[in-house]
LUMROKE-156530 format. One record per residue: y, x, z of N, C-alpha, C in turn. Coordinates in steps of 0.2 Angstrom, whole numbers, plus 5000, padded with zeros to 4 digits. Each point is the difference from the previous one (the first is absolute). Example, Ala and Ser with C-alpha at 12.3 -4.5 7.8 and 13.67 -1.06 7.14 Angstrom:
2
497250665039500649965000500650045000500549984996500650045001500549965003
//
This chain:
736
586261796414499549984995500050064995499450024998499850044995500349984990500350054997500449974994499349954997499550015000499349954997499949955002500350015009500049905001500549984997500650035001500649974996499849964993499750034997499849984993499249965002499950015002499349965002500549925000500349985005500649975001500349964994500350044999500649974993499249954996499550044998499449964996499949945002500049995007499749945001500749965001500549995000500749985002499949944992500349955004500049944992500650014996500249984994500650024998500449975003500049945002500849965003500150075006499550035004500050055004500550074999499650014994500550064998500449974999500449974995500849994997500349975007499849995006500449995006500350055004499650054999500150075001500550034997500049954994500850044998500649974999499949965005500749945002500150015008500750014997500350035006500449915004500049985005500449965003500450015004500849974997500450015006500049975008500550025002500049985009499949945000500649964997500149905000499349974999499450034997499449965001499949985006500250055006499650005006500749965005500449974998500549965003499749924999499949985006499849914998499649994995500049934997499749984993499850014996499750074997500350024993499549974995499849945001499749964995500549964999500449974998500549985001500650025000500050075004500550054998500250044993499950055002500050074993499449994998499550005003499250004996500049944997500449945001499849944995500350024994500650025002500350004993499850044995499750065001499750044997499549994996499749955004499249994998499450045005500250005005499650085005499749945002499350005001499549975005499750025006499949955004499550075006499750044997499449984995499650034998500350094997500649994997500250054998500350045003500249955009500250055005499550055002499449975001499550035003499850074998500049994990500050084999500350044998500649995003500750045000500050095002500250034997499850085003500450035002500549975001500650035003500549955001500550025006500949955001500150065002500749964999500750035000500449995005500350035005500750015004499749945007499450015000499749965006500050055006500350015004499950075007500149955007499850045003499750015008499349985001499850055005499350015002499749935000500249945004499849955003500049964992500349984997500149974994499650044994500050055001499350054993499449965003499950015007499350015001499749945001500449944999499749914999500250004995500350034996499749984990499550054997499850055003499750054997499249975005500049975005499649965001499649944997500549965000499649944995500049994992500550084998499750024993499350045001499750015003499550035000499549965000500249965004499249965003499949954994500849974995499749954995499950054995500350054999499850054993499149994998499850004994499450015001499750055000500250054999499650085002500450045007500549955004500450035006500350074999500249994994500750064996500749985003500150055005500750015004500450014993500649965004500750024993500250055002500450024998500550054998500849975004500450025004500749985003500550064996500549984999500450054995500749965005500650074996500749965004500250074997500749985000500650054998500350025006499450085003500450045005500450064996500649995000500250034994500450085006500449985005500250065005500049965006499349995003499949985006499749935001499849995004499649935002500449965004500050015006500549975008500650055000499750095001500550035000500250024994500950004997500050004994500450085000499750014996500450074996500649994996500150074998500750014996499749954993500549994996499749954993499750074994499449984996500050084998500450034996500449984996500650044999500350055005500149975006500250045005499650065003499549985000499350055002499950064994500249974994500350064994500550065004500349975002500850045000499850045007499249995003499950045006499650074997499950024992499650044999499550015002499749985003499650015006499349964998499550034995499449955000499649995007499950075004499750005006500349925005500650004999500349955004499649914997500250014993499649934996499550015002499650025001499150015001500149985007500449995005499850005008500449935000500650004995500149905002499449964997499750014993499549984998499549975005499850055004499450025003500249945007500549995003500149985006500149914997500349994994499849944996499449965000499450074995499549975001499750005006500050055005499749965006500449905004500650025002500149914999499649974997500150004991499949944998499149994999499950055003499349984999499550005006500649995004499749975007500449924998500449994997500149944997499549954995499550065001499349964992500150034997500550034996500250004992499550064998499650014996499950054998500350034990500349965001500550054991500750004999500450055000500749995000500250004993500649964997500150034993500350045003500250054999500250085002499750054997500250064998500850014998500449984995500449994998500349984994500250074997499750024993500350074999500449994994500449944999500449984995500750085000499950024993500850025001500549994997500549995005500749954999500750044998500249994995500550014998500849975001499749935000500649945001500149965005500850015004499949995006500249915000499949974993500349925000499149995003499550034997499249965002500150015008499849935000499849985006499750055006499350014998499450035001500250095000500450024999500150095002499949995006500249955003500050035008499250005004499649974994499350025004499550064994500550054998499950054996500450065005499550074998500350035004500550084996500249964992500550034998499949984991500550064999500250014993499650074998499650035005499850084997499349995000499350004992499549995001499750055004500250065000499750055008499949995003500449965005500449985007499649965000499949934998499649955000499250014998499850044997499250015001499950035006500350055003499950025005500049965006500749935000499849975004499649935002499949994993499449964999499250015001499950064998499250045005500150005005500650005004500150025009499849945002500449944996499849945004499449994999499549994992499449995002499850035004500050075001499450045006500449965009500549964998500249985007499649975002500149924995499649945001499250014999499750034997499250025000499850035004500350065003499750045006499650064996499850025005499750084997499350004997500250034995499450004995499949944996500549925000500149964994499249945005500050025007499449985000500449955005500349934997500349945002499749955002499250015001499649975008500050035006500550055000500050045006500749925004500050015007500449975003500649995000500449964997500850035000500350024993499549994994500150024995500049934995500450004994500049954996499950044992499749944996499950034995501049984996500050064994500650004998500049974993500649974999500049984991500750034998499850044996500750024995500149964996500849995001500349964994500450044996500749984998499649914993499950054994499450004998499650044994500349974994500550004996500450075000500549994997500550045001500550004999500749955003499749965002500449945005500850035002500250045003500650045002500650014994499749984995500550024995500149924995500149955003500149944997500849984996500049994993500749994996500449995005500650025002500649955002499850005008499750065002499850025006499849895004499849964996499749945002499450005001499749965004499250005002499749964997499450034998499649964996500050014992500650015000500150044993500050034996499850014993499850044994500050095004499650044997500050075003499950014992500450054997500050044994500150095004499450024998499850075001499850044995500250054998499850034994499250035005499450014995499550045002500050055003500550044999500150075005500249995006500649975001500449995004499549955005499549964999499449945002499750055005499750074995499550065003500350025004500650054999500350045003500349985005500349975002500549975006499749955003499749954997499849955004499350015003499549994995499350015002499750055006500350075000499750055004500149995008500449965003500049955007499549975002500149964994499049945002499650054999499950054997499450054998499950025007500450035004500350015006499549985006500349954999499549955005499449984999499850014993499249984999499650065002500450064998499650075003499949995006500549975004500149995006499249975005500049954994499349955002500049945001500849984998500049945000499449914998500149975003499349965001500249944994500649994997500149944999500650024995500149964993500750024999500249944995500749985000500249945001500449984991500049984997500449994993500549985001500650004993500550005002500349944995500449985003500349914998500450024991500050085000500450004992499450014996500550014993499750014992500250085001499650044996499950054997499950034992500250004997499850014994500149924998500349965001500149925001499149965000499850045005499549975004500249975007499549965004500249995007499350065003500250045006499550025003499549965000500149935002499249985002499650004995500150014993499849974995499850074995500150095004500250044995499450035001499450004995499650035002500050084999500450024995500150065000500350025006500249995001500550015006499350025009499749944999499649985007499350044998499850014994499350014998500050084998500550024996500150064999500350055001500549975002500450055006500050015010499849955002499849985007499450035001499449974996499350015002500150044995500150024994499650064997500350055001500650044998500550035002500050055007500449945004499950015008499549975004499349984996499650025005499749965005500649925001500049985005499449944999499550015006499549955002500049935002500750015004500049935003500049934998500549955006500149944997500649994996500249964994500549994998500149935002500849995005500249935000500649974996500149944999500550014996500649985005500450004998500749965006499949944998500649955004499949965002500049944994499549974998500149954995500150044993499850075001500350034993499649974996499549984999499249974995500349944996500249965004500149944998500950014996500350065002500850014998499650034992499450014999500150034992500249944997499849965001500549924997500750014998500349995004500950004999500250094995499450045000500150065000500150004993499649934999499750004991499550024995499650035007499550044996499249944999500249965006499349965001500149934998499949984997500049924997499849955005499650025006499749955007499750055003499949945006499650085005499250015000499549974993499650024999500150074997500450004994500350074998500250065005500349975004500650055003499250035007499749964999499450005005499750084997499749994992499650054995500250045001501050024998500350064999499950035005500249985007499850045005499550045005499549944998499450045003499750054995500249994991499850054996500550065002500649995002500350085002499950005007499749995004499650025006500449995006500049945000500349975006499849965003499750055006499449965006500349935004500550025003500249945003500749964996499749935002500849974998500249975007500650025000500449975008500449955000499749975002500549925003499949974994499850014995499849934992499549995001499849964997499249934999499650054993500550034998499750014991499350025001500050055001499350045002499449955001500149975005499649935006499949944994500449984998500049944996499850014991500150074999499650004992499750064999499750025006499450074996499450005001499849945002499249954999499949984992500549964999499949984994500350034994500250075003500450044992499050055000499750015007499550035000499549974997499949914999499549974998500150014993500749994998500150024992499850074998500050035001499850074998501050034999500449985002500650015000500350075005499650005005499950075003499350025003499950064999499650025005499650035005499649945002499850015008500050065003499850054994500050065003500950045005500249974995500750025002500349975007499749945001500049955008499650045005499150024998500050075006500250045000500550054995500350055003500649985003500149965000500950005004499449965006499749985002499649975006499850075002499750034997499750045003500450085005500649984996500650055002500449985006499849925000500349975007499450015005499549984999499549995005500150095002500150054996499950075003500350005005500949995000500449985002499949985009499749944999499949955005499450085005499550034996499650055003500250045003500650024996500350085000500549975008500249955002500349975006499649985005499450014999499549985005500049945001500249944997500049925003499549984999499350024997499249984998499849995008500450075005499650015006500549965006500550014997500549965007500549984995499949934999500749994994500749985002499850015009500749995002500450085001499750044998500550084999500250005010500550014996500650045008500249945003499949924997500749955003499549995006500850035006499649995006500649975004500149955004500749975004500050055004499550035006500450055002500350064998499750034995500350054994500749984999500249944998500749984998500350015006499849985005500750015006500050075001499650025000500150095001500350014996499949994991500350064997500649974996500249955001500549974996500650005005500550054997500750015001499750045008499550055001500150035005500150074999500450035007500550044999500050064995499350015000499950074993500349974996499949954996500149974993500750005002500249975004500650014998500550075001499850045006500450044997499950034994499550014998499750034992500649954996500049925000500549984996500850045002500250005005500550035000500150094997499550025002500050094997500350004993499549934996499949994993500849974999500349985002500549984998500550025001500250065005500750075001499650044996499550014996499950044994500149974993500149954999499949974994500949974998500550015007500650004998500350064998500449974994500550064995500649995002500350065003500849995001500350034991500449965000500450024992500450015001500549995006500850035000499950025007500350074999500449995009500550075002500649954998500550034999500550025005500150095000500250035006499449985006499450004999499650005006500149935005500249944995500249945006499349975003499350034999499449995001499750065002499850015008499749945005500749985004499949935001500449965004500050065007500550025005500250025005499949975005499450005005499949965004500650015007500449965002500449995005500550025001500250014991500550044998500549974997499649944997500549964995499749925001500549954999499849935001499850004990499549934999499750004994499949925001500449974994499749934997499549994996499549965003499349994994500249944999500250004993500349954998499549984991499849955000499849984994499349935000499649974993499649975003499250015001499950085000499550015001500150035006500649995005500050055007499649955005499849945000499549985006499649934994499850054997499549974995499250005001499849985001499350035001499549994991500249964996499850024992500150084998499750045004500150064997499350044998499649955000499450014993499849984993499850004995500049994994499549944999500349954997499849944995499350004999499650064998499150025002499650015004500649975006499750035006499649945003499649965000500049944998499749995007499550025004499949985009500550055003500550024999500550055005500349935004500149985005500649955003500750065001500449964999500850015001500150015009499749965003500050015007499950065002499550034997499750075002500350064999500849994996500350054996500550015003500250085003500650025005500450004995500849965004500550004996500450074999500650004997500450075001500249995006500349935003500349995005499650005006499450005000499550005005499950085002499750054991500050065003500550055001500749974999500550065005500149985004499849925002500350005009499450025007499449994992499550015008499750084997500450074998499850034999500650055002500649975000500750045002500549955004499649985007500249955003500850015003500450075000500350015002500650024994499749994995500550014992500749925001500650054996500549945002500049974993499649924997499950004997500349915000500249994995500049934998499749984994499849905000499749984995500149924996500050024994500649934996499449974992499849975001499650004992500349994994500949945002500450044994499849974994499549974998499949974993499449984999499549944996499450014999499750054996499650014999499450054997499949964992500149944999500249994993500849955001500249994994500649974997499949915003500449975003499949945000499949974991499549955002499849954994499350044996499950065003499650034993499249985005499750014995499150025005499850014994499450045003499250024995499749954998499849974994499749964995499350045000499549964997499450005001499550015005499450055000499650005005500250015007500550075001500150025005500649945006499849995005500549965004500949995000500349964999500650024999500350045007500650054999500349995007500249985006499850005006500449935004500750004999500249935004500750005000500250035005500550054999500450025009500449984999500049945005500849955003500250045004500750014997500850045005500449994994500649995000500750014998499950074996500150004994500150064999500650065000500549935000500750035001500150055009499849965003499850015008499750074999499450004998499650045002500550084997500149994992500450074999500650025003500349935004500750025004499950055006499249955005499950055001499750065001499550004996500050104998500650044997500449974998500450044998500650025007500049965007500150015003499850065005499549994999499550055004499950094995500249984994500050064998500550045002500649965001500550025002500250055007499749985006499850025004499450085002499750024992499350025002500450084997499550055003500150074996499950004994499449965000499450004990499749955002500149954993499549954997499450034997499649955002499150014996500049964997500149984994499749934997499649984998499549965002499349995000499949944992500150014993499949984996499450014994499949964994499550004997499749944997499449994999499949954995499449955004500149945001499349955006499550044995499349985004499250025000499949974995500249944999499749974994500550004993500350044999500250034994499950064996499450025004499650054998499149974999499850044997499349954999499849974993499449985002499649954992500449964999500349994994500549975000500649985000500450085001500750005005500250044992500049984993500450064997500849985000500250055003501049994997500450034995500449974997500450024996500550035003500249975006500450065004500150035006499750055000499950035008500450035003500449955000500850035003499849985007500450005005500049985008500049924998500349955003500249935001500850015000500349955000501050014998500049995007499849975004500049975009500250105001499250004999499950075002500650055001500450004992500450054996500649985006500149964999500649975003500150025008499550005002500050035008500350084998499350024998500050074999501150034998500249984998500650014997500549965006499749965002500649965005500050065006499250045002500050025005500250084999500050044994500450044997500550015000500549945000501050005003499950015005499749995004500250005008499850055004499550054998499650055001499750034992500150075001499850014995499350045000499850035009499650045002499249954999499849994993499649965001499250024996499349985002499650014998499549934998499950014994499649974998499350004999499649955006499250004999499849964995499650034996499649944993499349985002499949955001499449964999499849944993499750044998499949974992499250014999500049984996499050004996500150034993500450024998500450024993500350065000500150044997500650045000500749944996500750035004500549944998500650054995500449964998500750024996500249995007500350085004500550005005500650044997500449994999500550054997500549995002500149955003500549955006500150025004499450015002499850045006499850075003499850034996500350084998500850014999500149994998500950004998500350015008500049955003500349995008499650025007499250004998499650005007500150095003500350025004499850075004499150024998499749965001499250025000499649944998499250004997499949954997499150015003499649955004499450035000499649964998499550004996499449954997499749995003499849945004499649985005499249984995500149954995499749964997499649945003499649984999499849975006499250025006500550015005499550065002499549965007500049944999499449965005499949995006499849995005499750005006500550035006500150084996500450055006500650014998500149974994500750034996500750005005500249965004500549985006499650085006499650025001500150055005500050084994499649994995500050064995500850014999500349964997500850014999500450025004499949955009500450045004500050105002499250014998500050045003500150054993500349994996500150054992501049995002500149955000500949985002500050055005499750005006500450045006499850065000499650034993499750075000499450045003499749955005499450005004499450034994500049974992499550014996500750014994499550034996500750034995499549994993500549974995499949954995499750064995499349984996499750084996499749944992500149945001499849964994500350044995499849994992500250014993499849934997500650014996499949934996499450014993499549945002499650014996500049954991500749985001500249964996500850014997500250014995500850015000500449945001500550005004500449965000500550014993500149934996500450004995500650025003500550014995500750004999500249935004499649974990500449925001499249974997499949954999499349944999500250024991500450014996500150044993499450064998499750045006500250064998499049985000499549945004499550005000499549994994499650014999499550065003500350075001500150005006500250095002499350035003500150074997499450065005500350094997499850015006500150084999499850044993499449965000499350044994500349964995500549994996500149984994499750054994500249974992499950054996500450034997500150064999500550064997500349964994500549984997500449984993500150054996500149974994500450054995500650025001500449955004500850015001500050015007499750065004500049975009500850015003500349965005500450005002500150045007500650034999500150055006500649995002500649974997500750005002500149975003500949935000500249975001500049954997499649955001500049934999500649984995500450015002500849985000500350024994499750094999500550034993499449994994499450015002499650024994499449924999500250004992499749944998499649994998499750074994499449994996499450035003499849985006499450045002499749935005499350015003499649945003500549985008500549964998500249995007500349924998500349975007500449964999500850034999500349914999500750015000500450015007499849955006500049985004499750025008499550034998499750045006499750045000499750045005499750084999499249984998500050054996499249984999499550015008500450035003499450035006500249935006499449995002499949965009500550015006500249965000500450035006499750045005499349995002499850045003498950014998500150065000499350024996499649995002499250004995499450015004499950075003499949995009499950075003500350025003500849965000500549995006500049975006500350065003500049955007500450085005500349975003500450065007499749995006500050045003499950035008500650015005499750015005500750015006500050065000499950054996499950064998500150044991499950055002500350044993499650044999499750024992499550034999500150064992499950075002500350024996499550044996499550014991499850024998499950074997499550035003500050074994500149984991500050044997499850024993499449974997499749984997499250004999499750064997499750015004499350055000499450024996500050014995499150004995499750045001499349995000499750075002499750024994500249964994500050034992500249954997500350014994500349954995499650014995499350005000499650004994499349955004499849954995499349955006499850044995499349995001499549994996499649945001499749964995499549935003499450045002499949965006499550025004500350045007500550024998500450035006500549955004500250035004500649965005500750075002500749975000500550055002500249995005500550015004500349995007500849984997500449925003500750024999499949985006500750065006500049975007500750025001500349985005500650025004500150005005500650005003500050025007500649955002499849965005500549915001500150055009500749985002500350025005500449945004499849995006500649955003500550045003500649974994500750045003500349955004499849945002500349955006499950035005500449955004500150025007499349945002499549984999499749935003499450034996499349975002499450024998500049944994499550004996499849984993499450014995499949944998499549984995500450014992499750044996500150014994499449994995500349984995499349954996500050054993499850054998500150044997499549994993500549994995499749984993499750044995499850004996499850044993499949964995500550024995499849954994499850074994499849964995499850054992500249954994500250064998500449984993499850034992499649964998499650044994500650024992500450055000500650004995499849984995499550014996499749994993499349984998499849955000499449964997499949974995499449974999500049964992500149935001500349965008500349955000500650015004500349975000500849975006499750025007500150045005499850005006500649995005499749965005500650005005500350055002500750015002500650015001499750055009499549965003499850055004499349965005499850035001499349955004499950045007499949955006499850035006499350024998499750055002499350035001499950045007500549995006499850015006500450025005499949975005500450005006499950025007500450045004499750015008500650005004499649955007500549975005499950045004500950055003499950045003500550005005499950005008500350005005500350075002500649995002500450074998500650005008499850035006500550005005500850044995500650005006500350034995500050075000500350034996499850054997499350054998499849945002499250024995499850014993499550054999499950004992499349995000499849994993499549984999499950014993499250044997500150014994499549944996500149954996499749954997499850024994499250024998499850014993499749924995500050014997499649954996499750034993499549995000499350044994500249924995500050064995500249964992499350024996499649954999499550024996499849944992499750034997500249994993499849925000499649955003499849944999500849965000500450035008500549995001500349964992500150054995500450014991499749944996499649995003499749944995500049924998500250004997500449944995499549944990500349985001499649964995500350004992499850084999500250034995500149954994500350024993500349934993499349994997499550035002499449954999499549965004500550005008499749975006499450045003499950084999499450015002500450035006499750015008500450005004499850105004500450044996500250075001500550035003500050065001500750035000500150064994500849994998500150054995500450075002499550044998500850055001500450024997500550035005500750014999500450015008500549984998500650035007500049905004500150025005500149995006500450005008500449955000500650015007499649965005500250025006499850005006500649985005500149945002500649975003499650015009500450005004499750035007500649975005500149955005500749995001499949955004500549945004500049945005499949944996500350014993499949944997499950004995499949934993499850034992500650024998500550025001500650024998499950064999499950045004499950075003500250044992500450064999500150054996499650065001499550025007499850044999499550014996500150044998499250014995499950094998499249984996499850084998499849974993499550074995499649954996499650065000499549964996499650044999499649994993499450014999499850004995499049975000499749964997499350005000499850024993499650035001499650044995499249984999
//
């Protein structure tokens, strides 16, 4: 349709029509009864089902296209809905969790899981994913880092544009086959909640709001994203849904953004408890006045914007543009002509969990692991050389996708134990599970499902791993944190392993001391335990689908591990919010913890991560030139050269993920400590060299100067160049 019928359209649409358009319905309408169900309770009547503009978390071809059906034919204008669902890393075939796909550098790679997703789910019907999330996270007690793809706002706009261009296709033109429209979330600021708990208060200073956090989501709106999603916190002690500065003047005026604004889940009706709205006539005005097209899963919208509209309480005009912005929507996906999109049953047999995707998920997943320790070379395992116990409860687990993953089955997920026997059939290997995956008596409280229970003895079960470690050259121990300890709603106070866990781990330590540690977690954790004792330590995370044949084939050195951590692991759960890019002190600290007191540190522990952002090892060795300038004088408008020269001095070929960060020494605010601004992955046989440049150009310097006007100052300048944020190399130079 032409944008003139669009609007031709909306004119003649009645209001109960319009305001239905912007009520989103969850799935449980479409289970059994819902007159009597959820819709009684609610107050939802058929008549209200009929002008519904969109549901939620409704998928498969056969089931979209019998409600996208007899929503049509009672609609009075035969306005197809909208089908939405949290494809967040994969649909059937699941990906690494995005945190993990952080730690792959690799946007190219995000943009091809993206893409392989939306094809799936939109042979599933679905045409909208909330996806990407370009929250960035600091603290590893929130739940939800594990569906952020780090702690560095560079890193994460770069990977947030990837995914949108996954999930929409080429050219943003997501009527094309295979493509889904995208919605960025949570606008804004969500990733940084007091007391790293969900849902809770976000205190940001203005700068720090601009600078760090917003330029991500900007990211993805340049990107073209279709859709972007509010965020369940207060800002400036506002709730997003409710912020019109925030939605009105920085979304749509600021950056630009055209599209639909949805709210999360029940956020319209949560401005109640939030205290800003006295009932949901209220809570109804504040946020359709700060520009919130859809409300998701609440009545508010549906149940009082008729008669807040017959009062003069809001107005109509403001109900056709969030209608008008959906109906584009509904155009821009072609549903006017075929509203059933891609959902096609044969599409699904074909492309859901078939062999591309999957090894795509497997590629995605030997790239996205970080080895953190490996001490004296005890990694790669020796194939035929050495006996090896896979000992732990994630060694014949198949829960080795993330809490988000919400149409992945556990059936479909190779185990560890599956992928080294049916991968290295002839490896001398034994296998013991040794403990549960949580603590007897504990489980997960609220939305997400508790744990099962795994019935065994537990005394038994550690008797016997510790028997079998006995007998073996090197233990693997396959530990970590269950799926559902991670996720909406999963914050911890302590991200320690489980004591089950500890207990094994140190039982299986006396008796073998040749031991390696595998992590599967959704978080980064407090391992200190386990760094202290473990030979080698490698971050799985939760890696999906192929994670059980990815691992065997990084273990036995077939694939060699090139992840960096895109997130720092703490010391201890003390030391959180951690990140590299802190800001410079009056009293900076450089010594020993131990001897020196009056400066910014603790009494008790290092101020530094036990392991940083940017880290990570190889089966290989990689040695640096000097850095190189091809002037230490910019000029604005110009561009400099800093480059060097990275060499494998291993004996083993290798992936080196080579960094750059800038360090502005003197400004008219606090600048960070040091900031990525760009990186190149570069495969290196041994004793190969390779010269890596990276252009430093003046926008790069620009910052939100002490009276927020956003420039660069001049002055001197350091240039860090290295494997991780640590790196001491450096030059400086000067802009002018």
């Amino acid at each position: 349709m032409q944008q003139q019928e669009i609007k031709a359209l909306l004119s003649d649409m009645s209001l109960e029509e319009k305001i239905g358009e912007l009520f989103q319905l969850p799935s449980y309408f479409f289970n059994g009864d819902m007159v009597t169900g959820p819709a009684g309770e609610l107050g939802i009547t058929p008549d209200d089902l009929r002008v519904s503009g969109s549901c939620l978390s409704v998928v498969g071809a056969e089931r979209i296209h019998e409600i996208q059906q007899k929503h049509i034919e009672k609609h009075p204008h035969h306005i197809p809905m909208l089908f939405m669902a949290d494809i967040i890393n994969g649909y059937r075939t699941i990906f690494p969790i995005p945190l993990a796909q952080g730690c792959t550098f690799d946007p190219g790679l995000a943009e091809k899981c993206a893409s392989i997703a939306a094809r799936e789910a939109a042979a599933a019907g679905l045409h909208v994913t909330f996806s990407p999330m370009a929250d960035l996270v600091r603290d590893a007690r929130w739940g939800r880092v594990m569906e952020s793809t780090g702690e560095d706002t560079y890193l994460n706009g770069l990977m947030a544009a990837a995914m949108v261009r996954g999930y929409q296709g080429e050219n943003n033109d997501f009527s094309k086959k295979g493509a889904l429209a995208a919605c960025l979330k949570h606008f804004a600021g969500y990733g940084a909640p007091d007391g790293g708990r969900d849902y809770n208060t976000v205190e940001l200073s203005e700068r720090t709001l601009a600078e760090d956090y917003l330029p991500a989501y900007k990211k993805a709106i340049d990107a073209g994203c279709a859709l972007v999603m509010t965020s369940f916190n207060t800002l400036n002690r506002i709730p997003s849904t409710a912020n019109r500065r925030l939605l009105r003047e920085v979304l749509r005026g600021e950056m630009q953004f055209d599209g639909v604004v949805i709210s999360d889940w029940c956020a319209v009706s949560e401005l109640i408890p939030h205290g800003i709205a006295a009932d949901e006539k209220e809570a109804a005005v504040l946020a359709l006045n700060a520009g919130v097209d859809i409300d998701m899963a609440s009545p508010v919208y549906l149940k009082n914007l008729k008669e807040l509209a017959e009062q003069k309480r809001i107005d109509e005009k403001q109900i056709d543009e969030s209608v008008l912005r959906i109906l584009t929507l509904k155009n821009k996906l072609g549903l006017f002509e075929n509203p059933y999109k891609d959902g096609s049953e044969a599409d699904e047999k074909e492309l859901l969990l078939c062999a591309s995707h999957r090894e795509a998920a497997r590629d995605c997943a030997e790239k996205s692991f970080v080895l953190l320790k490996n001490e004296d070379s005890f990694l790669p395992l020796k194939k035929g050389k050495e006996s090896v116990a896979f000992i732990g409860p994630f060694t014949d687990n198949q829960l080795l996708y993330g809490s988000w993953s919400f149409f992945g089955d556990e059936q479909d997920c190779v185990t560890v134990k599956a992928g080294v026997t049916q991968n290295y059939p002839d490896a001398d290997v034994f296998f013991a599970q040794g403990c549960p995956t949580a603590d007897p008596g504990t489980n997960v409280l609220g939305f997400q499902k508790t744990p099962p229970k795994e019935e065994f003895d537990l005394q038994e079960a550690l008797d016997t791993a510790v028997e079998l470690a006995k007998k073996a050259d090197k233990v693997v121990l396959t530990l970590g944190e269950h799926r559902d300890y991670s996720g909406e709603g999963a914050s911890r106070a302590d991200i320690t392993l489980p004591s089950c866990q500890l207990e094994l781990f140190h039982k299986i330590c006396e008796v073998n001391p040749n031991v390696c540690v595998v992590l599967f977690n959704g978080r980064p954790l407090d391992i200190r335990e386990i760094n202290q004792k473990a030979k080698a330590i490698l971050e799985a995370w939760l890696p999906g689908t192929e994670g059980g044949n990815a691992l065997a084939g990084i273990l036995y050195g077939d694939a060699s591990p090139s992840g960096r951590l895109s997130m720092s692991f703490p010391y201890c759960v003390g030391q959180v919010p951690v990140h590299y890019n802190h800001m410079s002190t009056g009293r900076p600290f450089a010594g020993d913890y131990r001897t020196t007191r009056y400066n910014s540190k603790y009494l008790d522990i290092p101020n530094e991560p036990l392991y940083p952002f940017g880290y990570g090892l190889t089966y290989t060795a990689f040695e640096y030139s000097d850095i190189s300038l091809d002037s230490d004088i910019l000029h604005k408008g110009d561009s400099i050269c800093a480059s060097v020269r990275v060499t494998n001095t291993g004996e083993r070929p290798g992936t080196e993920t080579v960094q750059m960060y800038l360090h502005d020494v003197s400004a008219s605010v606090t600048r960070p400590v040091r900031e990525l601004k760009g990186f190149c992955k570069v495969f290196l046989e041994p004793g190969e060299s390779r010269v890596i440049a990276f252009p430093i150009t003046e926008d790069m310097l620009r910052f939100y100067n002490i009276t927020m006007d956003y420039v660069s100052e001049p002055g001197q300048f350091e240039v860090f160049i290295g494997s991780d944020s640590t790196t001491s190399r450096k030059a400086v130079f000067s802009l002018c």
